[in-house]
Every structure is written in C-alpha cells, then in structure tokens.
C-alpha positions as CSV (number, residue, x, y, z in Angstrom):
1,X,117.6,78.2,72.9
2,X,115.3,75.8,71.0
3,X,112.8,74.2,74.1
4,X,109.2,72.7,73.4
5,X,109.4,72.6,77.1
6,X,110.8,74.7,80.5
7,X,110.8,72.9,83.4
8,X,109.8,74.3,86.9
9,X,111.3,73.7,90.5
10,X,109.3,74.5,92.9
11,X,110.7,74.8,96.5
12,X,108.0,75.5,99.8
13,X,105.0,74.2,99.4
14,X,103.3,76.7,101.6
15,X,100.4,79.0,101.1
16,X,102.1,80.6,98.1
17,X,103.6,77.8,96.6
18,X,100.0,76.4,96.7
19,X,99.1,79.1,94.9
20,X,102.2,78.6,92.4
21,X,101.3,75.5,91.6
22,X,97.5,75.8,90.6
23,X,98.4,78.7,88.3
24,X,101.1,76.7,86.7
25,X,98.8,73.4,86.5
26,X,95.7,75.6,85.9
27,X,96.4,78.0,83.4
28,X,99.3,75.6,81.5
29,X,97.2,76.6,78.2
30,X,97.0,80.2,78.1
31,X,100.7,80.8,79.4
32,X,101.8,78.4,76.0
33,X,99.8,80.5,73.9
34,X,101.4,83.8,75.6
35,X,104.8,82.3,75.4
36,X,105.2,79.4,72.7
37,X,106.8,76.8,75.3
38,X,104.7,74.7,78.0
39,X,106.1,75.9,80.7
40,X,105.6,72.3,83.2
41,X,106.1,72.4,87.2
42,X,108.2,68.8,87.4
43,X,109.5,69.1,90.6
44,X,108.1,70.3,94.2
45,X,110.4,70.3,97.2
46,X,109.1,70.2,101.1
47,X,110.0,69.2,104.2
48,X,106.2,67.7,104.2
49,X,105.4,65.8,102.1
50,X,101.6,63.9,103.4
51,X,99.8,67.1,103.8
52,X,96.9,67.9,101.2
53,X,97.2,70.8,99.7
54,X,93.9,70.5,97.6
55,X,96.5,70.0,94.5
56,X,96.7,67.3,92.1
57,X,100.2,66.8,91.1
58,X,101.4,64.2,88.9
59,X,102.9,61.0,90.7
60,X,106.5,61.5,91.6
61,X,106.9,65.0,91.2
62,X,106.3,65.8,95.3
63,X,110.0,65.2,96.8
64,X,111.7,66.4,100.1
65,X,115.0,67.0,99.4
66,X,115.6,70.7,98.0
67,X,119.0,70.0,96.7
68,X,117.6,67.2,94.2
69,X,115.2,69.6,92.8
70,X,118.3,71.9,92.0
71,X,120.5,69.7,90.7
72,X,117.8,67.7,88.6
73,X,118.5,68.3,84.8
74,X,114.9,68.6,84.3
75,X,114.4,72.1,86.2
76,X,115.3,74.9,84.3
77,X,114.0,77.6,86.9
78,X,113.6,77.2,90.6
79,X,111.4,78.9,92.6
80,X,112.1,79.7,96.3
81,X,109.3,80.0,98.5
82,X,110.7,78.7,102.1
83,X,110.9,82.1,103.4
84,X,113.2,82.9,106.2
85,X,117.4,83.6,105.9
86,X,120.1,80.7,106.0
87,X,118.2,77.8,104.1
88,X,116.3,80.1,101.8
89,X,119.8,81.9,100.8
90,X,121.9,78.4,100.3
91,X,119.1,77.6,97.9
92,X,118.9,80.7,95.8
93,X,122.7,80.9,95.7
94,X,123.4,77.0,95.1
95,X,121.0,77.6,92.1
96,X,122.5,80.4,91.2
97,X,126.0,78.9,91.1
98,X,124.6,75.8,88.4
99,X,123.0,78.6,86.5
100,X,119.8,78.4,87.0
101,X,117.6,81.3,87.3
102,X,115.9,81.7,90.4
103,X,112.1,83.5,91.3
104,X,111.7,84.1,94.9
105,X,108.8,86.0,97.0
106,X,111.4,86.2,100.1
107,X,111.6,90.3,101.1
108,X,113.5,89.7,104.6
109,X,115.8,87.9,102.5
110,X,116.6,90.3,99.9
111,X,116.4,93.2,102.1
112,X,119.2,91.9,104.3
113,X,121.6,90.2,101.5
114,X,120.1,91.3,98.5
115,X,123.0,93.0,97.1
116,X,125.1,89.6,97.8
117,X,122.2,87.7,95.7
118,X,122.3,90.5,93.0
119,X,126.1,90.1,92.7
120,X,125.7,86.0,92.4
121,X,123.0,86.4,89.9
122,X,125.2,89.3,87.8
123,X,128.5,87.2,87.8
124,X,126.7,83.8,86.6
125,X,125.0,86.2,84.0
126,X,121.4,84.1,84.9
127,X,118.1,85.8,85.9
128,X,116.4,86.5,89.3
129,X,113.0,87.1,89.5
130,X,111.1,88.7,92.8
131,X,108.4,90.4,91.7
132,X,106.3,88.7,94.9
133,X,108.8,90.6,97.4
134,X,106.4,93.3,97.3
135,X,103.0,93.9,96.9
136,X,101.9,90.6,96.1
137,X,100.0,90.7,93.4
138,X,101.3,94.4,92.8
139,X,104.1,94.6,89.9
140,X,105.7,97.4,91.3
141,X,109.1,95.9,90.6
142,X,108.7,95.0,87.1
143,X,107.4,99.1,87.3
144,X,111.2,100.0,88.8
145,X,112.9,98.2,86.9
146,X,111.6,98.4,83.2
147,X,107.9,100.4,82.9
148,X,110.1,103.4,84.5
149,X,113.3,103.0,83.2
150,X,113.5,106.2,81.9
151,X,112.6,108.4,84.6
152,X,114.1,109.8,87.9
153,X,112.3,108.4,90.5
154,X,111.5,111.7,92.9
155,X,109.6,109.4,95.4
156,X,107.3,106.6,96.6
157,X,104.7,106.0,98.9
158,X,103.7,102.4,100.0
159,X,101.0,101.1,101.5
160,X,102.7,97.9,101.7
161,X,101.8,95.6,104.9
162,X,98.0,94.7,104.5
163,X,97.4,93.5,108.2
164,X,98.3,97.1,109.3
165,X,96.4,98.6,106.8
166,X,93.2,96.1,107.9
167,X,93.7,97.5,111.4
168,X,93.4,100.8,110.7
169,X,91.3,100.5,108.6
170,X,89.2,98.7,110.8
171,X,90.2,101.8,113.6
172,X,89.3,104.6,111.4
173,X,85.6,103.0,110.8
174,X,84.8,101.8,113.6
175,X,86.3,103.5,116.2
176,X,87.5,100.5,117.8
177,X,91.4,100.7,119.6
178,X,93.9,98.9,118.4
179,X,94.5,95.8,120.9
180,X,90.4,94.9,119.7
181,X,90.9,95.6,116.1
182,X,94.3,92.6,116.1
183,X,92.4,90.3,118.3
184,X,89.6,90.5,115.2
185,X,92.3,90.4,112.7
186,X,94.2,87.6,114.3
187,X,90.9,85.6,114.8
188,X,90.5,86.3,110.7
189,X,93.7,85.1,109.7
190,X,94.6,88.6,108.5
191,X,97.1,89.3,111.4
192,X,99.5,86.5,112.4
193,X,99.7,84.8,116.0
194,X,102.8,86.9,117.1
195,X,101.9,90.2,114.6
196,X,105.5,92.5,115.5
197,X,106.6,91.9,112.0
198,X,103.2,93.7,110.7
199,X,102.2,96.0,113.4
200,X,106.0,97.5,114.3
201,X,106.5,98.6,110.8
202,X,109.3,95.7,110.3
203,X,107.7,94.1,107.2
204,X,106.9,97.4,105.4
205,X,110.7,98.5,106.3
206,X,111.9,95.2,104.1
207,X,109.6,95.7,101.2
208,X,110.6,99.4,101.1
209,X,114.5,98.6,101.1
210,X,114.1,97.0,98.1
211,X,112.1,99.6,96.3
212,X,114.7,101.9,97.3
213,X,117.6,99.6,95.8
214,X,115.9,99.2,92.7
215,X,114.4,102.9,92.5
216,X,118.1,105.0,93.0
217,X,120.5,102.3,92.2
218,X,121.8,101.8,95.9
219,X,123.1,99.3,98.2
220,X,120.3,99.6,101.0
221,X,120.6,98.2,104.7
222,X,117.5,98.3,106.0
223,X,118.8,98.9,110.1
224,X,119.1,102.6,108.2
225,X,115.3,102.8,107.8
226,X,113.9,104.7,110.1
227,X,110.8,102.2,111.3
228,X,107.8,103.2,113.6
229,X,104.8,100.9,113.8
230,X,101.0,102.0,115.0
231,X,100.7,100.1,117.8
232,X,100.6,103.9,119.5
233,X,98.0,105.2,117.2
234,X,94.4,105.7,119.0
235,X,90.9,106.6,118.1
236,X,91.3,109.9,119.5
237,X,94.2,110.8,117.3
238,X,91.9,109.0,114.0
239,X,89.3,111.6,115.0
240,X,91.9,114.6,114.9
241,X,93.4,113.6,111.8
242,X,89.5,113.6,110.2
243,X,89.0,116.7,111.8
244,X,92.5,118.4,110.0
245,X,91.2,116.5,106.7
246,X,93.2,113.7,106.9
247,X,93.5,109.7,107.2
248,X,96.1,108.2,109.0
249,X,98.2,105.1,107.0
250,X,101.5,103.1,107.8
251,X,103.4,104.0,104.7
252,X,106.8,103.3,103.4
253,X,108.3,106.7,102.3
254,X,111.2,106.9,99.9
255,X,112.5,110.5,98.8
256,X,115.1,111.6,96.7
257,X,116.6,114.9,97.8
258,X,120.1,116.2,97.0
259,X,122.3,113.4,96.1
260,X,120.9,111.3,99.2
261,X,117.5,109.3,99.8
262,X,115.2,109.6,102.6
263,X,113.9,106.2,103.6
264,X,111.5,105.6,106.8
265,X,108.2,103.8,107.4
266,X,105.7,105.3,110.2
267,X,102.4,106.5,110.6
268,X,101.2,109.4,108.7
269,X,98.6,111.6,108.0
270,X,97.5,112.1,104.2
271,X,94.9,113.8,103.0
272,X,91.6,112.3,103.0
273,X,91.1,113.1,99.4
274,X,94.1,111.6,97.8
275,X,94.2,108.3,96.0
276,X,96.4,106.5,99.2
277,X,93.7,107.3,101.7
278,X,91.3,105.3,99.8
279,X,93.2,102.1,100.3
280,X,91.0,100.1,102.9
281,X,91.2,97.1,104.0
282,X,94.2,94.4,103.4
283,X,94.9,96.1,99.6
284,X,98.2,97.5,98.9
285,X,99.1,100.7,97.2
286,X,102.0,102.1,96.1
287,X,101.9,105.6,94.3
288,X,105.2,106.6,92.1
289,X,106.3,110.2,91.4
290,X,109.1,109.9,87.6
291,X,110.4,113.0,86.4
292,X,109.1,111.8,82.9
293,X,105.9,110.3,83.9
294,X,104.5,112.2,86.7
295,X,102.6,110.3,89.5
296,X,101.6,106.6,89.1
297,X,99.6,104.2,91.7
298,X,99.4,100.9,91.4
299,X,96.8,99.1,93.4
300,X,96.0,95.2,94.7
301,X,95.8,92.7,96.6
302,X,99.1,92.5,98.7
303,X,99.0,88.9,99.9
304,X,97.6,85.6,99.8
305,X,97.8,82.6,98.1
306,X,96.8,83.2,94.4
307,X,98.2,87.0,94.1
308,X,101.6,86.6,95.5
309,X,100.9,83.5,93.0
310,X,100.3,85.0,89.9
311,X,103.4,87.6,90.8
312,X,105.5,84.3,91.1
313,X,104.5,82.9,87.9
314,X,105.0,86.2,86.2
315,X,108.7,86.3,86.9
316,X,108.8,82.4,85.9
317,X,107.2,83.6,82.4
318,X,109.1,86.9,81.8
319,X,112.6,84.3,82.7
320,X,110.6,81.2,80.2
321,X,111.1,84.0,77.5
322,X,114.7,85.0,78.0
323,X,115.6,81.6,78.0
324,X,113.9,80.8,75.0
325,X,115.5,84.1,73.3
326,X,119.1,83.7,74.9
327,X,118.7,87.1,76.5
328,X,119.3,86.0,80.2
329,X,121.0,88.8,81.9
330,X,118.6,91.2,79.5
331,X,117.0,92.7,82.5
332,X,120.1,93.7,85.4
333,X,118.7,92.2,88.7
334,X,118.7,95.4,90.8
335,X,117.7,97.5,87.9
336,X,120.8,98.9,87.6
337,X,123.9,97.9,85.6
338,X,125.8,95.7,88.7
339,X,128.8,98.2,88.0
340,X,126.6,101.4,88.0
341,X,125.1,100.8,91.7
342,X,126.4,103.6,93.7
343,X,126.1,103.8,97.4
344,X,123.9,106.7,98.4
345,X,123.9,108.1,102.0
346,X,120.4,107.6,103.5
347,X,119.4,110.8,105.3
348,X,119.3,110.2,109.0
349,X,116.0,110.7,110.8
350,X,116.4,113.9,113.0
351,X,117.2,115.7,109.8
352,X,114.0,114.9,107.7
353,X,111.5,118.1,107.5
354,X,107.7,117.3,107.7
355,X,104.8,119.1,109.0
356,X,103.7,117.5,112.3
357,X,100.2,116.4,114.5
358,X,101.1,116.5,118.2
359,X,98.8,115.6,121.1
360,X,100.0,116.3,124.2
361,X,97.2,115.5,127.5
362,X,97.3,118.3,129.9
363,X,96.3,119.0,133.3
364,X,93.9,122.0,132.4
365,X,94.6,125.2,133.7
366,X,95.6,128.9,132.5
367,X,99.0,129.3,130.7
368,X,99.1,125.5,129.3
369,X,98.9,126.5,125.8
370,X,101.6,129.5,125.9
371,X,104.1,127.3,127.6
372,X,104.1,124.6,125.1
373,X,104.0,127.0,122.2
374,X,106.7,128.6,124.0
375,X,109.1,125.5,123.9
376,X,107.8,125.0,120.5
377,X,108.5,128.8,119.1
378,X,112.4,128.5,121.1
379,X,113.3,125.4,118.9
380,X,112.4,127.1,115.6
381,X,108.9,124.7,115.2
382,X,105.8,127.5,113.6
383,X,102.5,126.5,114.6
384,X,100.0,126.2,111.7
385,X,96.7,125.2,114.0
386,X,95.5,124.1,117.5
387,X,92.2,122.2,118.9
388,X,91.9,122.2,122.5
389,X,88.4,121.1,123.5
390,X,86.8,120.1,126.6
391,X,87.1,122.2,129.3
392,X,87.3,120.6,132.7
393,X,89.5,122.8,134.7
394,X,92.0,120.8,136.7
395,X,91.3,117.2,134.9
396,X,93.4,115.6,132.2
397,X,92.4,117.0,128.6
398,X,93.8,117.4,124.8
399,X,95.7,119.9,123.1
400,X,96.2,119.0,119.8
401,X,98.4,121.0,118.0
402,X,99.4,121.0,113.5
403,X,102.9,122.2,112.7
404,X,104.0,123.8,109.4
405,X,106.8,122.2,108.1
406,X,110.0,121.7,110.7
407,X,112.9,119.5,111.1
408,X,112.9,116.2,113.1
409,X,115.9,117.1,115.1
410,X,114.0,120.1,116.4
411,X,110.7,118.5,117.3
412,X,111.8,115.7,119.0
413,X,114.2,118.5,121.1
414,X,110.6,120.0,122.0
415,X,108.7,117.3,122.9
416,X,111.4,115.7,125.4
417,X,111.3,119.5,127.1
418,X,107.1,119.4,126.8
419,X,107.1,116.0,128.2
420,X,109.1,116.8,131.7
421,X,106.6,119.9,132.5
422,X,104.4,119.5,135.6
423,X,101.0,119.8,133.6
424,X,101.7,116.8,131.0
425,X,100.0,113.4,132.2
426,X,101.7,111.1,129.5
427,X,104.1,111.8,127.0
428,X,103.1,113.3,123.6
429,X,101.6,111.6,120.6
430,X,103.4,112.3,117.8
431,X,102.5,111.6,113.8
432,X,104.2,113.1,110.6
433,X,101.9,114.6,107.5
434,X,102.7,114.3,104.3
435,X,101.1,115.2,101.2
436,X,100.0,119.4,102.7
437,X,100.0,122.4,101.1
438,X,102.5,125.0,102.6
C-alpha cells in the first residue's frame, strides 16, 4: 500500500487517550523518520467534548459520536480507549467488521472475550494491537508474541497491578497496615476510590489471562484463575517473611507443567534477593523463564498517562508498517496460528504444590506446637522451620511455621482442622513461597 499518510481514530479521551494524543501530536517527526509515513490523529471520539485536556487539537477533529470515527474514510486505525465491556466490544468488533485494525489498552475486555475478538480480527485478516493491556509501558506482549517466538514458555511471574505493589511497598517500609497505607494511596491518586479491582487481585487476574493465552496458545477464562488479594496481609506477617529472607508481592503466576498450565494470582513470598523483590513502588515487573532463552525481566512503569501511551502508539506504529507493507495478518493476534490454539486444562487450585508460611495465633500453653504439627504431619505437610516468640503463658501469641514443599489440597485440609482447636484465637494466615531452594 502506497500512503504518504495513515490516519488515526482515536476513541476515549481519558487519561490515556490524553496521553495518546500528545505522543502522536508530539513526536509526529521522529515516528515519520522511524516509519516513512506521517502517521496523523484526525479524528477523536468522546462523550465529552468541552473538557480541557491541556491538548491542542486541530479544529474539527474533536467529535462525539464513535461510530463516525469508524466509518470515516479518513481513519485507517482506531484506537479503543473507553474501557469497560459492551460499548468498548461493539466498537472494536464494528471496526473490525470494515477492516480496520484496531489498538486497544482494555484487559477486562480481552480477558473475558478475547478469544471472540481474536477470531473477528483472524477472519477479517486485519491487525489488533494491545500492547497497553498489560504493563503499561511494559512490552511484554510484543515479548510473547514475537521476541520469544521461539521458545517454550516454562513460566511467568508478574508484578502487574501497581496500586498493590505501592501498598506493600509502602507496608513493608514502613510498617504501616494496610487500611492506612490505601487511605495514603487513595489520597495520592495511586489507588482508586472503590480499590477491589486492585487490592482483591481482580485486575492482575485479567492481565495474567492474557499472558497466559498468548504464552501457551490457549483459550483462557479467567473465573479459572485462582485470585487472592492482600487485603489480609499484615505487618506481622512482612516481618516474618524478612525474618525467612523473603519479601512478600501480589504476583500473577503462570506455570507450565505436564500438558496443563497453572494460573493463579496471590500473595507470595520471594526471596529478598531476587530481581522481583526489588520492584517498589507503582513499577511493574514481569520476569520470563523460555526453554531457549533462559530467564528475562522486563521492568516499567505500569500505568499512567504517557506509558500506557507510548504502549498505544507502539501498536499504532508496528500496524502503520504492515499497512504500508501489505503484511496485515503478519503477526496472528493471540500469538498463535488462530487454528493452532488448543485448549489446555488449567490446573485447579487444591492441586498446586508450593512451600508455605502459616501463622496461626495461639492461646499459649504446653502441647500447642505438637498438636498443630501433629495435624500437619497426618495430612502429609513436612515442616521445614518454626518461630514461636513471646512467651506470655495463657495470652494470645504467634507460631509461625515454613513448610517444604506440599500440595494445596492437603494444607488447606490442615488448616480447617487447626482452625477448630480450642487454643486458636483467629483463623490462620496463610501465604504461598515461591522461588526456594528444596
């Protein structure tokens, strides 16, 4: 295709889209010289249409009808930046269906009818970009789906929700418990106003579906993803994990084990030492393990404006030059050849194996210890360590105990027998470990 010039649709004129469209006005010059074409933003679609942005754009191009943008011969790519389900997925698909590629940040979308979207994008042989679904600024897709090509992914860890990351972050320095910690985030725009998508694990669970799906060539529904956020994680459990030599992080964990995937997000415990304990703050990190290539981690900013931004803009580029080339379709959309996804089973929960932290709160007395490691020895569970400080006879006080490595199934058998005995004062804290030495 012979173009002096690719036009841009941009729908959502949100914090992102902001960012879209002051790279693409911006930086107009140095993407030419990278690509050949001007690549031009000529249409923006929202809903409002008086609010300042703190964006020039040219007169006229500022509409509020979406389905204008789409059909308006002058946009050769739209960009989908409305979040949410039903009007973010007519969009894509309407665009789609007058074969037009599409670049979209949306991960709840994709992670409940992504294959659907692949499948539209496959059948109109037309590209979809959506590099912004996870990690922002992070390209771990463009990673899955062509820097890795050639390798067997064995697994992934993600850091991949920055507000949770901030909070304990925040926990592990200064000691602070969690309801204090998202009252500071929330007040510095780094934790929404209702945070359950962030703090229950809900958001990471979306991001890692589609990692997964692109990673082992699967269908993925993400109700199969075993999700646990960290609004149960305390100071007192921080302190432990420092104490074993580790750092506790909200990760998305993907695993490939015998013909079938493990695929959870929770709190765990990694070592102190290792490159994903080193990820403060509201950064991202996602650390790759390829047959060929080893282990990879790829580091960022995983929000905001200007690096979910430049992730946009990156898939509007990479599209800009398969249009120009007629090589739309060169890149499948889930990775994968659409006829070579296969559907994997994704292990259930109670049959993971993992080493374990428990903390149970006793009522101190002679025997405590035994007993537990009684119920713990009778479902098959080894015990690698224990810490039990403090002694006040007859008050409330810690035993924290480390596992080696033992099945879900069996643990969680043990704890609901450890939790009805007389001497417990509140059910047992409970956090996986990954990354030790057994």
């Amino acid at each position: 295709m012979k173009k002096e010039r690719i036009g841009v649709g941009l729908i959502g004129f949100g914090t992102v889209g902001t960012g879209v469209a002051k790279i693409l006005l911006g930086s107009g010059a140095l993407i030419k010289r990278r690509t050949g074409v001007s690549i031009e933003l000529v249409r923006v679609a929202d809903l409002d249409t008086s609010r300042d942005r703190g964006v020039a754009l040219p007169p006229g191009v500022l509409i509020n009808d979406a389905k204008a943008l789409i059909d308006d011969p002058a946009v050769d790519i739209v960009i989908e930046l409305i979040g949410g389900y039903d009007a973010a997925k007519r969009v894509i698909l309407d665009a789609l269906a007058k074969g037009k590629p599409v670049v979209t940040a949306n991960k709840a979308l994709l992670a409940v009818h992504g294959e659907e979207i692949f499948e539209a994008a496959a059948r109109q042989k037309v590209d979809l970009g959506f590099e912004a679904s996870v990690g922002g600024g992070i390209p771990v897709i463009h990673a899955l789906t062509e820097g890795l090509a050639a390798n067997t992914i064995l697994s992934l860890y993600g850091i991949i929700n920055g507000t949770s990351n901030y909070i304990l972050s925040r926990m592990t320095c200064e000691g602070q418990n969690f309801q204090d910690v998202l009252a500071e985030a929330q007040a510095a725009g780094y934790a929404e106003a209702d945070p359950t998508f962030d703090v229950a694990g809900i958001d990471s669970a979306h991001k890692l579906a589609i990692m997964v799906s692109l990673a082992y060539g699967t269908p993925v529904n993400v109700k199969d993803i075993y999700t646990e956020g960290i609004t149960r994680i305390t100071p007192v459990d921080i302190s432990y994990a420092e104490e074993f030599g580790y750092t506790i992080k909200l990760l998305g964990i993907a695993k490939s084990l015998d013909g079938e995937i493990e695929a959870r997000v929770h709190p765990t415990m990694v070592p102190s030492a290792s490159p994903i304990a080193q990820v403060e703050g509201v950064y991202n990190a996602i650390q790759l393990v390829g047959d060929a290539v080893g282990d990879i981690v790829l580091y960022g900013q995983g929000a905001g404006s200007m690096p979910t931004g430049s992730a946009v803009v990156s898939d509007v580029i990479a599209i800009a030059r398969n249009l120009l080339r007629d090589a739309a379709g060169r890149v499948p959309p889930a990775s994968f050849q659409q006829d070579q996804r296969r559907p994997l089973r994704i292990r259930p929960m109670e049959e993971i194996l993992s080493q374990y932290y428990m903390r149970f709160m006793v009522v101190d007395r002679p025997g405590v210890l035994s007993q537990i490691a009684g119920v713990l020895g009778r479902h098959n569970i080894s015990i690698a360590s224990v810490i039990q400080q403090g002694r006040k006879e007859g008050q409330t006080v810690p035993v924290v105990i480390m596992t080696h490595t033992s099945r879900e199934r069996d643990v969680q058998a043990a704890l609901r027998e450890i939790d009805k005995m007389a001497f417990i004062s509140e059910p047992a804290t409970l956090i996986r470990v990954e990354g030790h030495d057994e």
